[in-house]
C-alpha positions as YAML, in Angstrom:
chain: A
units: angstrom
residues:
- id: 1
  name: UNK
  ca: [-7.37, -71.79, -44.78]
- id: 2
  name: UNK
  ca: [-9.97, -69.58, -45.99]
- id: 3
  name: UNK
  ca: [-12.99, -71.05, -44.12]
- id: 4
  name: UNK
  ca: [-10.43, -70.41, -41.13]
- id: 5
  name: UNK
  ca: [-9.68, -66.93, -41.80]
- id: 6
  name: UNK
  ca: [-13.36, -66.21, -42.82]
- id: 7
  name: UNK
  ca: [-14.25, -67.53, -39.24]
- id: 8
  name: UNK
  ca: [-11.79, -65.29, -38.07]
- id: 9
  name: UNK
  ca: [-13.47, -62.48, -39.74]
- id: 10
  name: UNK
  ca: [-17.02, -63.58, -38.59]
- id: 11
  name: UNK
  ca: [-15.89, -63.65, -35.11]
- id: 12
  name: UNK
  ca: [-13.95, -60.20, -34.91]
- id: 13
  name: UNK
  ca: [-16.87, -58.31, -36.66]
- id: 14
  name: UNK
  ca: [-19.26, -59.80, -33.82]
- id: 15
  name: UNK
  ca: [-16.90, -58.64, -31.61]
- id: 16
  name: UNK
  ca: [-16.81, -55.38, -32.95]
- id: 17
  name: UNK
  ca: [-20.63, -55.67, -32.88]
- id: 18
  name: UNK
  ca: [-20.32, -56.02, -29.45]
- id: 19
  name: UNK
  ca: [-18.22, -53.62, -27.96]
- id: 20
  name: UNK
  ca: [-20.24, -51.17, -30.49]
- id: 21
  name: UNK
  ca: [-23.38, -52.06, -28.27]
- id: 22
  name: UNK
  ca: [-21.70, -51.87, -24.69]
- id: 23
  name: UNK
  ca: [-20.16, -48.65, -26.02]
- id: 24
  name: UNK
  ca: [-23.82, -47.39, -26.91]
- id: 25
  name: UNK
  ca: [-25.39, -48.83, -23.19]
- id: 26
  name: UNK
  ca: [-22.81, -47.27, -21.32]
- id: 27
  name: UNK
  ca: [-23.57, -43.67, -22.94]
- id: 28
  name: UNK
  ca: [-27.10, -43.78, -22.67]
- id: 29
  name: UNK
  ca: [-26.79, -45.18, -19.26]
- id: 30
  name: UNK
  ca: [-23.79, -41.79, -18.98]
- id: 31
  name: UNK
  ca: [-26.62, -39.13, -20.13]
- id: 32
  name: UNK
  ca: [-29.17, -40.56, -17.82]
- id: 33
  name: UNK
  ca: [-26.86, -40.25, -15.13]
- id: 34
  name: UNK
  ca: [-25.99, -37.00, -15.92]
- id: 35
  name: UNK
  ca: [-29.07, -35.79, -16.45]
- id: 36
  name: UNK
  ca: [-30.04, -36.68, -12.74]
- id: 37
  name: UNK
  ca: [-26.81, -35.16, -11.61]
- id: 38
  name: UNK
  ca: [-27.78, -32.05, -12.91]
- id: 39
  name: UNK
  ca: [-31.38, -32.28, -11.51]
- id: 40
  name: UNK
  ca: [-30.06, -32.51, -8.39]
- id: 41
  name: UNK
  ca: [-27.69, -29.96, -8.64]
- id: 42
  name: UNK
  ca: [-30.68, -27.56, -9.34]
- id: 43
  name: UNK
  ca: [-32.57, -29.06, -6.58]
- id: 44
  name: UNK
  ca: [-29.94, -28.36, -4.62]
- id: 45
  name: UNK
  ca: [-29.10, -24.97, -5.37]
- id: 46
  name: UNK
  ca: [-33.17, -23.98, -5.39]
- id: 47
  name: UNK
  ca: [-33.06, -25.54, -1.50]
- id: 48
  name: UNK
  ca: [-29.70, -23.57, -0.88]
- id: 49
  name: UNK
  ca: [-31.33, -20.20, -2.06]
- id: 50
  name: UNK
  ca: [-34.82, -21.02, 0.05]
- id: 51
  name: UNK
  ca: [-32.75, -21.82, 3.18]
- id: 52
  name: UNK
  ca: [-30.67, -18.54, 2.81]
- id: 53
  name: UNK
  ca: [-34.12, -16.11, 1.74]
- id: 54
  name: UNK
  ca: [-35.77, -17.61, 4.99]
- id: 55
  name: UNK
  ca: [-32.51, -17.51, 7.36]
- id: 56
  name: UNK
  ca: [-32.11, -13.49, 6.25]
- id: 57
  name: UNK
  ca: [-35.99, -13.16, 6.77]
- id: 58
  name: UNK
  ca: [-35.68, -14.15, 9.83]
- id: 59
  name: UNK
  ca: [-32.19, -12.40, 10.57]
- id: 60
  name: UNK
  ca: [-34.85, -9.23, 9.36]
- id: 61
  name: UNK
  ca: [-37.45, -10.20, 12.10]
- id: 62
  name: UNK
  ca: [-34.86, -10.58, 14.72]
- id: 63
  name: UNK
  ca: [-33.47, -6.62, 13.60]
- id: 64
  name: UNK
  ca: [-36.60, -5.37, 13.81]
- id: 65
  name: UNK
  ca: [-37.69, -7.29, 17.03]
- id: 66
  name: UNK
  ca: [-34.43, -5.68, 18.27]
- id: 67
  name: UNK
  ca: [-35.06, -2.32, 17.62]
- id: 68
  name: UNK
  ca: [-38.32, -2.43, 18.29]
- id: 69
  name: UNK
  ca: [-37.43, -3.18, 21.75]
- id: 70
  name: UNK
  ca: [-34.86, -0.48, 21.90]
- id: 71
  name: UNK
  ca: [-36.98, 2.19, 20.63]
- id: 72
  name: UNK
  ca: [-39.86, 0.93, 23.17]
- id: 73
  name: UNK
  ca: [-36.58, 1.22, 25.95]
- id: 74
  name: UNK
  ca: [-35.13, 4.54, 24.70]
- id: 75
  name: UNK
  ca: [-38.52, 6.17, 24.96]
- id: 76
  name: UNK
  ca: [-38.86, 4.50, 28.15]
- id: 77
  name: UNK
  ca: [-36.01, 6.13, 29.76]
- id: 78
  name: UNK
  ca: [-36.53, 9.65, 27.35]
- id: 79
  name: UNK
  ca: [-39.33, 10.10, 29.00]
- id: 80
  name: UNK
  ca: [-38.22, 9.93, 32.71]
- id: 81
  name: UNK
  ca: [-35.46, 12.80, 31.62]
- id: 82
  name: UNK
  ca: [-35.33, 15.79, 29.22]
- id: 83
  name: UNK
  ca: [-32.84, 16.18, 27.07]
- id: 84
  name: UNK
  ca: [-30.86, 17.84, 24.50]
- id: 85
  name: UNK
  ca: [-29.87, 17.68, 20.69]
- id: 86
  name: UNK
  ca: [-27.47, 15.29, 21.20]
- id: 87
  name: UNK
  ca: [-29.24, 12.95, 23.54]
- id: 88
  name: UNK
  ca: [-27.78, 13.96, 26.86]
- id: 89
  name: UNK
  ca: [-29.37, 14.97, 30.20]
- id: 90
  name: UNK
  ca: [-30.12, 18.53, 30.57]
- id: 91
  name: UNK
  ca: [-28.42, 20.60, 33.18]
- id: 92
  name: UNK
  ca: [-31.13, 21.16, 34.95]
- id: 93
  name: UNK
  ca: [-32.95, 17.46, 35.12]
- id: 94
  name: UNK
  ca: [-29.91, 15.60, 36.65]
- id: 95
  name: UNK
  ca: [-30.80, 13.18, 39.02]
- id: 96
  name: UNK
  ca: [-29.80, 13.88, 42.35]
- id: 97
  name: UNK
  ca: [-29.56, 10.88, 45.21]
- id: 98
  name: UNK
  ca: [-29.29, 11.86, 48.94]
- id: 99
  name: UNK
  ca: [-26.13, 9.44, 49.52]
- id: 100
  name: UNK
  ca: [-24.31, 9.46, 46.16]
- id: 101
  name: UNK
  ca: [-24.86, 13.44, 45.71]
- id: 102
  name: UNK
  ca: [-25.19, 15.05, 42.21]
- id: 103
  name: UNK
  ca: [-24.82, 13.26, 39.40]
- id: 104
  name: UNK
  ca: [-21.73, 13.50, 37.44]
- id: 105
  name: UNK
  ca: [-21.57, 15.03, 34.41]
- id: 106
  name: UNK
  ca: [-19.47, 12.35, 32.42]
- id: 107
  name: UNK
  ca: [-21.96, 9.66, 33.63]
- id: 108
  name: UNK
  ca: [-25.24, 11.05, 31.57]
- id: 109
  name: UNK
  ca: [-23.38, 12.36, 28.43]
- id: 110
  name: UNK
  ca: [-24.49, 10.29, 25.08]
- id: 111
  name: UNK
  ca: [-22.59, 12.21, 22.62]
- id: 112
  name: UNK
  ca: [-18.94, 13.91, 22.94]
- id: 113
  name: UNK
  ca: [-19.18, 17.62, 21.59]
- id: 114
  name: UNK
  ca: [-17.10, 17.77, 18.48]
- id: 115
  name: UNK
  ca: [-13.09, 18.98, 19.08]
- id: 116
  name: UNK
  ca: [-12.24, 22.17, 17.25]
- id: 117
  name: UNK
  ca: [-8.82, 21.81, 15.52]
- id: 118
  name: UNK
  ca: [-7.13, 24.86, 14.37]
...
């Protein structure tokens, strides 16, 4: 009965020995894993953060293509007509066509003169 239980004993403690060493596999094998995980992460988030610098560097080319272009238009068309403060066709440069007459006022204001309230 002893030499039985002793076996016993033997075979639990190898047991134990062996779920001890899965146990210690599967958390090295865990921190490796995680380790990667986390390297990608960062890889990810460096990629994330180069794609949006160069997406709002080129957003900034695009404005300033932009308003390059509508600088070059509104000095363009400034210089066919004189005008005011506020941007508007003088009085006395309106263009006038033979069929269509005068042009109207509304039609070459920019800016609405401020409304005094009282």
């Amino acid at each position: 009965m002893i030499s039985k239980m002793s076996r016993e004993k033997y075979n639990l403690e190898s047991e134990l020995r062996e779920y001890e060493w899965r146990l210690d596999q599967e958390s090295k094998t865990f921190y490796k894993v995680n380790e990667k995980r986390n390297n990608l992460k960062i890889e990810i988030q460096q990629a994330k953060n180069n794609m949006n610098h160069l997406i709002d560097k080129q957003a900034a080319k695009s404005v300033e293509k932009f308003q390059k272009i509508e600088k070059h238009h509104r000095k363009k068309i400034s210089s066919k007509f004189k005008r005011d403060k506020l941007g508007n066709i003088r009085n006395d440069h309106r263009i006038f066509d033979v069929k269509k007459g005068p042009a109207r006022k509304v039609a070459v204001i920019r800016k609405l003169p401020k409304l005094k309230l009282q």
